[in-house]
VOGU-3710 file (C-alpha; in Angstrom, 3 decimals, decimal comma):
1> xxxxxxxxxx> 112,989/109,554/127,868  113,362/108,631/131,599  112,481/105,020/132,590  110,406/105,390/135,909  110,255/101,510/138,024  108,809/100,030/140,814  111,174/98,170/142,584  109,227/94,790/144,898  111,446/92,861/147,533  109,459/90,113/147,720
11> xxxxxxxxxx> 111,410/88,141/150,211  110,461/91,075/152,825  106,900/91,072/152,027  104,183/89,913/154,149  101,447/90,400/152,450  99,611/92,804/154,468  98,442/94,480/152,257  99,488/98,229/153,679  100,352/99,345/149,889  96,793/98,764/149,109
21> xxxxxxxxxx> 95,156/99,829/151,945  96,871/103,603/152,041  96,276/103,574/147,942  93,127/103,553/148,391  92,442/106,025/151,071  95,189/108,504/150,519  94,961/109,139/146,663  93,827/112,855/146,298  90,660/113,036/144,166  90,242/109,287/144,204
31> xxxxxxxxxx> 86,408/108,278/145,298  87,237/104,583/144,341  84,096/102,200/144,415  83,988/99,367/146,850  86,502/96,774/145,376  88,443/98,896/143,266  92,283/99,386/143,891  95,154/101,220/142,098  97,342/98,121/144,034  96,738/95,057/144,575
41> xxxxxxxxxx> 98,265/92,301/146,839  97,750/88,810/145,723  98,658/85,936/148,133  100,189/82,385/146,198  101,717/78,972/147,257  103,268/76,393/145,231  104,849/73,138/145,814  102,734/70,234/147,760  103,397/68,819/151,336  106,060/69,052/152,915
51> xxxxxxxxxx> 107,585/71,100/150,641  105,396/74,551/150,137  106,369/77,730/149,440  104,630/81,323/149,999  104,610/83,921/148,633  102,843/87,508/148,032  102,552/89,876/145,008  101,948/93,586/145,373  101,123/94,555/141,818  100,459/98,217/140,371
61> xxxxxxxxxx> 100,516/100,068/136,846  104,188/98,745/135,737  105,160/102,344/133,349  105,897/100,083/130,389  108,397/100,586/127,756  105,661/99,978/125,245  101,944/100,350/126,909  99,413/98,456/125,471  96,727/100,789/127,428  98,608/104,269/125,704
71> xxxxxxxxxx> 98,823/102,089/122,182  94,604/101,605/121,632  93,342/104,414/123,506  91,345/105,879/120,680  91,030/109,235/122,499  94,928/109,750/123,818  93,556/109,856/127,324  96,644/108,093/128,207  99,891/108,927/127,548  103,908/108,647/128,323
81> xxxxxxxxxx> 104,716/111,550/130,128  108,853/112,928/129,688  109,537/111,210/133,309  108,520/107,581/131,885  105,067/107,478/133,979  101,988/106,293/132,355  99,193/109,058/133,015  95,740/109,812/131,814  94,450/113,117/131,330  90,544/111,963/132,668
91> xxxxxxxxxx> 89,054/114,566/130,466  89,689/112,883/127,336  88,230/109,715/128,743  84,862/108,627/127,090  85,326/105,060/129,236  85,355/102,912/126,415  87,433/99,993/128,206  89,732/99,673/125,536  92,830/100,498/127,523  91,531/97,629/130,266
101> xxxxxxxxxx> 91,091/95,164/127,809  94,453/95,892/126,173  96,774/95,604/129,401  97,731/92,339/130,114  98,217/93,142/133,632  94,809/94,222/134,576  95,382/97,549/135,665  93,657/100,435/133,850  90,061/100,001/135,598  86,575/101,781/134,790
111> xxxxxxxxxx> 85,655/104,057/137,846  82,946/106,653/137,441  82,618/106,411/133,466  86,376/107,116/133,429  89,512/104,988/133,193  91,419/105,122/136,348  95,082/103,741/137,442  98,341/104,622/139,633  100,085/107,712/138,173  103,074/106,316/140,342
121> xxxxxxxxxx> 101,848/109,595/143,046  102,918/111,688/140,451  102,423/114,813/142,405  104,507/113,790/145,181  107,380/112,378/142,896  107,240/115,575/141,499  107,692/117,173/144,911  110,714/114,530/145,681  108,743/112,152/147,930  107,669/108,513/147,330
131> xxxxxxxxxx> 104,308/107,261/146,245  102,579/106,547/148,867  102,628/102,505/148,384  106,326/102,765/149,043  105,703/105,153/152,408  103,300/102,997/153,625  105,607/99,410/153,001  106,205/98,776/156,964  108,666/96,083/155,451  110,679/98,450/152,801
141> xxxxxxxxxx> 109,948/96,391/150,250  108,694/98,455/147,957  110,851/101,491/146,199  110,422/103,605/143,263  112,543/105,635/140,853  114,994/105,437/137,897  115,158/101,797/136,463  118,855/102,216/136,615  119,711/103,928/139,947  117,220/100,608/141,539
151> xxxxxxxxxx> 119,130/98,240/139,672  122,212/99,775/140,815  121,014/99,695/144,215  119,398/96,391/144,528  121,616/94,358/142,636  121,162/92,531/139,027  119,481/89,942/140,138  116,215/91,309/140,014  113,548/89,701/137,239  110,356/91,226/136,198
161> xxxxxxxxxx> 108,876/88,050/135,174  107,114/85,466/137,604  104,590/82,403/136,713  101,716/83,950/138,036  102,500/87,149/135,606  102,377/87,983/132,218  105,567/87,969/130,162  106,932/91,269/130,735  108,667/92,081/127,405  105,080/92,417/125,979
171> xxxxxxxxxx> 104,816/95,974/127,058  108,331/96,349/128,345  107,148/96,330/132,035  109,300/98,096/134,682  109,260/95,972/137,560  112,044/94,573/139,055  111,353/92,317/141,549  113,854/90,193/144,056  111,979/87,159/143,886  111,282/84,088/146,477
181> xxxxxxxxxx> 112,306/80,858/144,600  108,863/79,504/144,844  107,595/82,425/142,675  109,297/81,156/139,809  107,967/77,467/139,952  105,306/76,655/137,713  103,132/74,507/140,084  101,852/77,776/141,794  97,997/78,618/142,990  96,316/81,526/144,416
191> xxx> 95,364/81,370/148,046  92,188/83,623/148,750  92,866/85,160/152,497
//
């Protein structure tokens, strides 16, 4: 089976939040509720005075290895399709939660009675464009495709694993992220902007 990744350059983002913004108003058939987003951008520091660091997170459904959301659905509304994405057929949804409760990233949300999350723009993929998310990144620093063809083209320094995330071999997440230094210290808080 294909391994589909995102791929986060977090020393070019800014944090503005374009990813989420376009998610939200571009996805075709999406009429997400007030507050609820298929991406989110989270804003951190760490250290104290005078030495602080910054940094952002732009987080999204992470097409695990091993899905926690595809492993309790008691309905198979989600599933693994052939090209690695994570996707939910909506009409076998009865909006129980249990896929929500079982991700340890917080993506799979309850919109309209139904379990909603990114399909990775599977429809444009499919057409051989980006999601949208990665269009919309003024800063490139988002990409998406094979795990290996981004590893081969960013480098193999990239981790998937930060302090302000869950451990990634969980679910097998794949996200590989070029990371600021500061998002790997421990002393790290969220800053609400």
């Amino acid at each position: 089976m294909a391994r589909k990744a995102f791929y986060f350059d977090q020393e070019a983002c800014v944090g503005c939040r374009g990813c989420q913004i376009v998610c939200k108003d571009k996805i075709e058939g999406a009429d997400l509720e007030l507050g609820v987003f298929y991406r989110t951008v989270k804003n951190y520091e760490s250290g104290s005075f005078p030495k602080v660091g910054r940094f952002s997170v732009s987080m999204t459904c992470n097409h695990c290895e091993n899905p926690a959301c595809v492993a309790v659905c008691p309905q198979k509304a989600i599933y693994k399709a052939e090209d690695g994405t994570v996707l939910q057929d909506a009409s076998l949804c009865i909006g129980c939660g249990t896929c929500a409760a079982a991700c340890p990233y917080g993506v799979p949300q309850i919109v309209n009675n139904k379990m909603a999350k990114c399909d990775g723009c599977a429809a444009r993929v499919a057409k051989g464009e980006k999601p949208l998310c990665v269009d919309a990144c003024t800063m490139r620093a988002l990409d998406f495709g094979e795990y290996d063809e981004l590893v081969a083209k960013y480098g193999p320094d990239l981790v998937s694993d930060l302090s302000v995330l869950p451990d990634s071999k969980t679910t097998g997440a794949n996200l590989l992220i070029k990371a600021r230094a500061c998002a790997l210290e421990a002393d790290v808080r969220e800053m609400n902007l």
